[in-house]
C-alpha positions in Angstrom: 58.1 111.4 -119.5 57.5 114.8 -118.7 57.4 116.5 -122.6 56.4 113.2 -123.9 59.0 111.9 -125.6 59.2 107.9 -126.3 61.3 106.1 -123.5 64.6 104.8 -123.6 63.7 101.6 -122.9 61.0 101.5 -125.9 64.0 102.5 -128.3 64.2 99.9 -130.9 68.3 99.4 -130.4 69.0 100.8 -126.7 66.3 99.1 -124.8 66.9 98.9 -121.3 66.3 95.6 -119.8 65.0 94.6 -116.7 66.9 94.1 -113.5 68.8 90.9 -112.9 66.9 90.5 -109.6 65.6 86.4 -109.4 61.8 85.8 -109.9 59.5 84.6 -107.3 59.1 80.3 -107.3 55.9 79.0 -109.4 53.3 79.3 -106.7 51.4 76.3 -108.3 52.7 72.6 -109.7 51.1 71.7 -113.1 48.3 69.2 -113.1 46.4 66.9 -115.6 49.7 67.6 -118.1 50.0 65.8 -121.9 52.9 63.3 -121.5 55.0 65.0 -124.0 54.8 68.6 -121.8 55.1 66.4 -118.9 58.3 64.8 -120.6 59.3 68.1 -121.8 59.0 69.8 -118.4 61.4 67.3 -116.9 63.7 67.3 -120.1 63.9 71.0 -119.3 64.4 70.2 -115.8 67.7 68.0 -116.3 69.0 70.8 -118.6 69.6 73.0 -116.0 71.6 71.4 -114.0 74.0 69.5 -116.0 77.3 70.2 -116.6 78.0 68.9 -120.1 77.7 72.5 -121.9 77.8 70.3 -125.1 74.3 68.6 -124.4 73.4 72.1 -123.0 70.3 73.2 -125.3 70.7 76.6 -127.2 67.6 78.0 -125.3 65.8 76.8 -121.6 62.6 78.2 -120.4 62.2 76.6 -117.3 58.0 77.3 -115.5 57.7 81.1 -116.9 54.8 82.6 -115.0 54.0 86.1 -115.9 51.0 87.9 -113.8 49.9 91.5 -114.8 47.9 94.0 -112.6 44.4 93.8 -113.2 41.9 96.9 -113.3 39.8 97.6 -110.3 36.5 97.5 -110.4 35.6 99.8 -107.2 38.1 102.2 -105.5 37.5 99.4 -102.3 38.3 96.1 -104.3 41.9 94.5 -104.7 43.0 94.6 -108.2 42.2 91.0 -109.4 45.9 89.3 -111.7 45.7 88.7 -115.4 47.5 85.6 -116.0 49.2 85.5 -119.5 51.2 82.1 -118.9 51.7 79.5 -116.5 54.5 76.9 -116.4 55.6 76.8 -119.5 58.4 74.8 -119.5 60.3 73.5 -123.0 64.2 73.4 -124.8 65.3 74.1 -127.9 68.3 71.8 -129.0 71.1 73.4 -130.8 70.6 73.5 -134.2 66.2 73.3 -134.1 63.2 75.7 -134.5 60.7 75.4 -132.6 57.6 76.8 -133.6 55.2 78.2 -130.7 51.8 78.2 -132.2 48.2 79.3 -130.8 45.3 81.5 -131.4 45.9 85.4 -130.1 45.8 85.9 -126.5 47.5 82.2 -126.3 50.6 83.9 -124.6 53.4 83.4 -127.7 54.7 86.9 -127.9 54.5 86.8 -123.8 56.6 84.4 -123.8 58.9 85.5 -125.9 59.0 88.5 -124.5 60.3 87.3 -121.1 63.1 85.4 -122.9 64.2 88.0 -124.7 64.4 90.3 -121.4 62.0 92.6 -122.3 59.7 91.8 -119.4 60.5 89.9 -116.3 58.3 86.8 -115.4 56.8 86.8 -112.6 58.2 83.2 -111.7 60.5 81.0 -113.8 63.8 80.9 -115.5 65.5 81.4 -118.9 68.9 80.5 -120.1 70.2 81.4 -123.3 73.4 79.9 -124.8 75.3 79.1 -121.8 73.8 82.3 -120.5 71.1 83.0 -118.2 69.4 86.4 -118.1 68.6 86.3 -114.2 72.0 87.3 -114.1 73.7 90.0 -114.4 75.1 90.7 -117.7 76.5 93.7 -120.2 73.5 94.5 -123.0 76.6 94.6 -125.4 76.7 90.8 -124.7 73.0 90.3 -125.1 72.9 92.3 -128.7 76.2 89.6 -129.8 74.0 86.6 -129.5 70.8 87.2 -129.7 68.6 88.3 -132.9 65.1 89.4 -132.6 62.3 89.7 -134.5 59.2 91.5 -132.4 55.7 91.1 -133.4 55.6 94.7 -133.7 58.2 97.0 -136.5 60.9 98.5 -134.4 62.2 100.6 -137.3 63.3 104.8 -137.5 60.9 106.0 -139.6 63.3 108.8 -141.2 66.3 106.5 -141.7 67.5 104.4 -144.6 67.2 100.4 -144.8 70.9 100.2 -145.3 71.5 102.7 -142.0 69.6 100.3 -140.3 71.6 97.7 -141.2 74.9 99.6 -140.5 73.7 101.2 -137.4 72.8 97.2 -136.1 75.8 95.8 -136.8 77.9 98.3 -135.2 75.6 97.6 -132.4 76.6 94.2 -133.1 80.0 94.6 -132.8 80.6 93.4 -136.6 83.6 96.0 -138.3 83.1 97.7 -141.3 84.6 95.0 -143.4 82.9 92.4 -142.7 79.7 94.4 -142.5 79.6 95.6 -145.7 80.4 91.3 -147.1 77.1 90.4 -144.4 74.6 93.0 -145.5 75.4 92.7 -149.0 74.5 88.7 -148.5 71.4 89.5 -146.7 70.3 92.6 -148.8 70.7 89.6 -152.0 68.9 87.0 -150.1 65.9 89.0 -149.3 65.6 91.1 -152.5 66.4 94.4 -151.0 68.6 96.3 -153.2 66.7 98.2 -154.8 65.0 99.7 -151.1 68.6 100.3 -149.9 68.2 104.4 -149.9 64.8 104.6 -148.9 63.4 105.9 -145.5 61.3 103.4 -143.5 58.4 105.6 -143.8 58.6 105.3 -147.7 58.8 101.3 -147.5 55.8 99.0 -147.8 54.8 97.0 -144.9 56.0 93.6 -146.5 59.9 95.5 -147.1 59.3 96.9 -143.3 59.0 93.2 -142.5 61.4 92.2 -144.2 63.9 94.5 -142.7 63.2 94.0 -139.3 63.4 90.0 -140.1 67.4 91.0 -141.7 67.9 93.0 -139.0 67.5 89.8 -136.3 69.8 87.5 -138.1 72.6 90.2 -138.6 75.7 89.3 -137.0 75.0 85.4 -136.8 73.5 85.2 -132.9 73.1 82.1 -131.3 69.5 82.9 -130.6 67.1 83.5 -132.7 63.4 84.8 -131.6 60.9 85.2 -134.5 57.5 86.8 -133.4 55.4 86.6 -136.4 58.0 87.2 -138.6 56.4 86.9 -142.1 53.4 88.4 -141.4 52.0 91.0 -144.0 54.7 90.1 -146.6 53.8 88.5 -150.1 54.5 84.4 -150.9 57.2 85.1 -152.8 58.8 87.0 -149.9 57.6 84.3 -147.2 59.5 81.8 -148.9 62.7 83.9 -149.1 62.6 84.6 -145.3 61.5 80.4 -145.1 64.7 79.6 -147.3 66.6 82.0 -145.0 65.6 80.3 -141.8 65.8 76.5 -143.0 69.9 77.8 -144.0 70.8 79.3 -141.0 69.5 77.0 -138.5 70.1 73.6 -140.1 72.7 71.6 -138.6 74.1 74.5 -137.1 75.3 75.4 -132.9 72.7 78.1 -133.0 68.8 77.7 -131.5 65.5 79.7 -132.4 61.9 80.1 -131.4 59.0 81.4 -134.2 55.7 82.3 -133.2 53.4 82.1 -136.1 49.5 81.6 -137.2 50.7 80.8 -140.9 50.9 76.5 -140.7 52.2 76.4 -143.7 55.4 78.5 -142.5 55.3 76.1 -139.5 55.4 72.9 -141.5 58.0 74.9 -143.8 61.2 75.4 -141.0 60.0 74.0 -137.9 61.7 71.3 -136.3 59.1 70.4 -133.4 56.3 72.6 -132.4 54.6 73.6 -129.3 51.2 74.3 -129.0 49.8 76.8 -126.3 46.3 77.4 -125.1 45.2 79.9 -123.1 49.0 80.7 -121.2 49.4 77.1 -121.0 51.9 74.6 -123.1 49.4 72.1 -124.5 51.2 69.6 -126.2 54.6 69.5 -128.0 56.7 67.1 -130.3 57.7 67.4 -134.1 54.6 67.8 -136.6 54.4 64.1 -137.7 54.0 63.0 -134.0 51.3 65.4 -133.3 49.3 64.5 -136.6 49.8 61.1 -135.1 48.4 61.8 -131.9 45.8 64.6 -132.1 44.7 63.6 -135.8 41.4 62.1 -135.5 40.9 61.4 -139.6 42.4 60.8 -142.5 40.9 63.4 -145.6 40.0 61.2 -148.8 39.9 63.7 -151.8 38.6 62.2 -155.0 38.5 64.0 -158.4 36.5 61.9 -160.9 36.5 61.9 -165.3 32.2 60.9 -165.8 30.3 63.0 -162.6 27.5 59.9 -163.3 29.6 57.6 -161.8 29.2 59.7 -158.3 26.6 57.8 -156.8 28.0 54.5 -157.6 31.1 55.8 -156.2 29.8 56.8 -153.4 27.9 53.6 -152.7 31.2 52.0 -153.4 33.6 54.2 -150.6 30.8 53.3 -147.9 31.4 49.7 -148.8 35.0 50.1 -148.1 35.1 52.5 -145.7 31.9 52.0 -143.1 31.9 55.3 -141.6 33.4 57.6 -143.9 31.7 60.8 -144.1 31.1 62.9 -147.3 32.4 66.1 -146.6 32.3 68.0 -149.9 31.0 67.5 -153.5 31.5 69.3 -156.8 31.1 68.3 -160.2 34.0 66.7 -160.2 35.6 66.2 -156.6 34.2 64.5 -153.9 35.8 64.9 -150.2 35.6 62.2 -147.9 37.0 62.2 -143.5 37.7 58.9 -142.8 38.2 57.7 -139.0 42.1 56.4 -138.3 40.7 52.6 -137.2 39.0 52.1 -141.2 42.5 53.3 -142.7 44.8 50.5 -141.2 46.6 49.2 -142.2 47.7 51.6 -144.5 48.7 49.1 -147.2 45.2 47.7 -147.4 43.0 51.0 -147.7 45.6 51.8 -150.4 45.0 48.8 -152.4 41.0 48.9 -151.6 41.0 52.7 -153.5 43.1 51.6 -156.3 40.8 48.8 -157.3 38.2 51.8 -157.2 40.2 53.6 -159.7 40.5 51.4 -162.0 36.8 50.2 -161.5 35.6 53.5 -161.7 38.4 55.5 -164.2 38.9 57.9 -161.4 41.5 60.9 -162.6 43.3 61.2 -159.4 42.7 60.1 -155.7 44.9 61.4 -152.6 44.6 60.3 -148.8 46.4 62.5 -146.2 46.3 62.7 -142.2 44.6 65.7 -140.2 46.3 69.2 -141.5 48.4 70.8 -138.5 45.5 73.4 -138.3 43.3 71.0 -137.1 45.6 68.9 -135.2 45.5 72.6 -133.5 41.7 73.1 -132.9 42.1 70.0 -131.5 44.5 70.6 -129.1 42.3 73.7 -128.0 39.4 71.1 -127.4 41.4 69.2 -124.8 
């Protein structure tokens, strides 16, 4: 601190991690919950204090609170708390991704952040793997099961992609051998031959990415956390790191947690999401569900051969659907929202909208539920 070099506990490999001291109870119980946090919350509840380590879930966050020091605004006023999350309570099973999603400032990466160790919560409890890191435990231990994948590069600017790979899996504790037969797997998986001799500060932000992403999932940990781990990098990349996740995870004895704003990487390898608001868990439950729930209309998209059969066409939707509302029209497309209670049941609004087609020589028609973006602004409505 004094000549101003980086800490040791800000060192990508060697951080040092907090004390194994307990955090303070939740000073508050959770009111007006969703009954799927509510659910969840008690789910998370039995977890801990069973003793069948086979229906143990690969990760528990049990009410994490975390509380930061607030600025003063006079030398005579108490420093007022920043709350960044309150009783955030969920599991993932062995085996799942769960995707935490939110707008910034939602308290993701907070979270994550406590469960990793890297901060202490200010109330609340996290076991990982049979492990809980309010104990006391060796930081060898923690680096053989658990991967992770900050929000932020945690890369040596003037060393090699394939030292980084060596240097964390001797960290790891993999040998030589069977480090050389993982990183060549990886290094094929995620395209990065060809970068293997470069310096991090002569890599693009996408191969950065990329790296720190192999560099999580070296050594097959238990635990998995992804903080925005596809951010920055190309389509053809995301869905390398997407393919990646999807075979690791599936069917496997191993758990992970991804933070993300990208829905379609969400929809791509998550299991069940959790959406938080404002520190707090919102709702939670696999993707279908929540379209289910939180999905206020169904999207009628309708692309059309002759654009003068448009106004009898739309004369014709209103006639089948009462209160559809036209959301969009081009030449050739018209877009339509259509409330749940007009669509059931299914079957029937199905039949109603081929009859149109063939009425009408429609090219193509599709109906879908509310996209998981909205099912989102939704939940931040609640």
């Amino acid at each position: 601190m004094k000549y101003g070099k980086n800490l040791l506990r800000m060192d990508p490999v060697f951080r040092m991690f907090p004390s194994s001291k307990d955090a303070s109870p939740n000073p508050e119980e959770p009111e007006d919950e969703d009954e799927d946090v509510q659910e969840e919350r008690e789910r998370t509840s039995r977890a801990l204090t069973t003793s069948n380590l086979d229906e143990k879930p690969a990760i528990i966050a049990s009410c994490l609170r975390k509380e930061y020091e607030g600025k003063k605004k006079s030398c005579f006023a108490k420093k007022k708390k920043k709350l960044a999350t309150r009783n955030i309570s969920f599991c993932v099973k062995k085996g799942e991704v769960l995707g935490l999603l939110g707008h910034n400032g939602a308290g993701k990466s907070t979270a994550i952040r406590m469960i990793t160790g890297e901060i202490r919560p200010t109330a609340g409890k996290v076991v990982l793997k049979r492990k809980s890191i309010d104990t006391s435990q060796q930081r060898d231990e923690m680096f053989q099961f658990l991967g992770y994948c900050a929000q932020e590069n945690t890369l040596w600017k003037n060393i090699t992609v394939r030292e980084h790979l060596e240097l964390y899996a001797a960290v790891k504790g993999i040998n030589k051998e069977d480090a050389t037969a993982i990183i060549s797997r990886l290094v094929d998986a995620l395209t990065l031959k060809e970068y293997m001799k470069f310096p991090v500060n002569k890599l693009s932000p996408g191969i950065k990415r990329k790296l720190c992403f192999a560099l999580s999932m070296l050594g097959n940990p238990a635990i998995v956390l992804l903080d925005e781990p596809s951010i920055g990098i190309d389509p053809e990349g995301q869905q390398q790191i997407w393919q990646a996740i999807r075979a690791t995870f599936k069917k496997k004895e191993r758990g992970a947690i991804l933070t993300t704003h990208y829905m379609a990487e969400a929809e791509a390898v998550c299991d069940r999401v959790a959406i938080m608001v404002s520190g707090q868990l919102r709702c939670i439950g696999s993707i279908q569900h929540l379209k289910s729930k939180f999905g206020k209309d169904y999207l009628l998209e309708i692309k059309i051969k002759d654009p003068l059969q448009m106004m009898p066409l739309h004369t014709e939707i209103l006639k089948l659907f009462p209160r559809a509302a036209r959301q969009e029209r081009y030449s050739s497309l018209m877009v339509y929202k259509l409330p749940m209670e007009d669509i059931q049941p299914l079957s029937q609004a199905f039949s109603k909208l081929e009859a149109a087609k063939h009425t009408f020589n429609l090219e193509e028609y599709s109906l879908s539920q509310s996209t998981l973006e909205q099912v989102c602004y939704t939940a931040r409505q609640l």
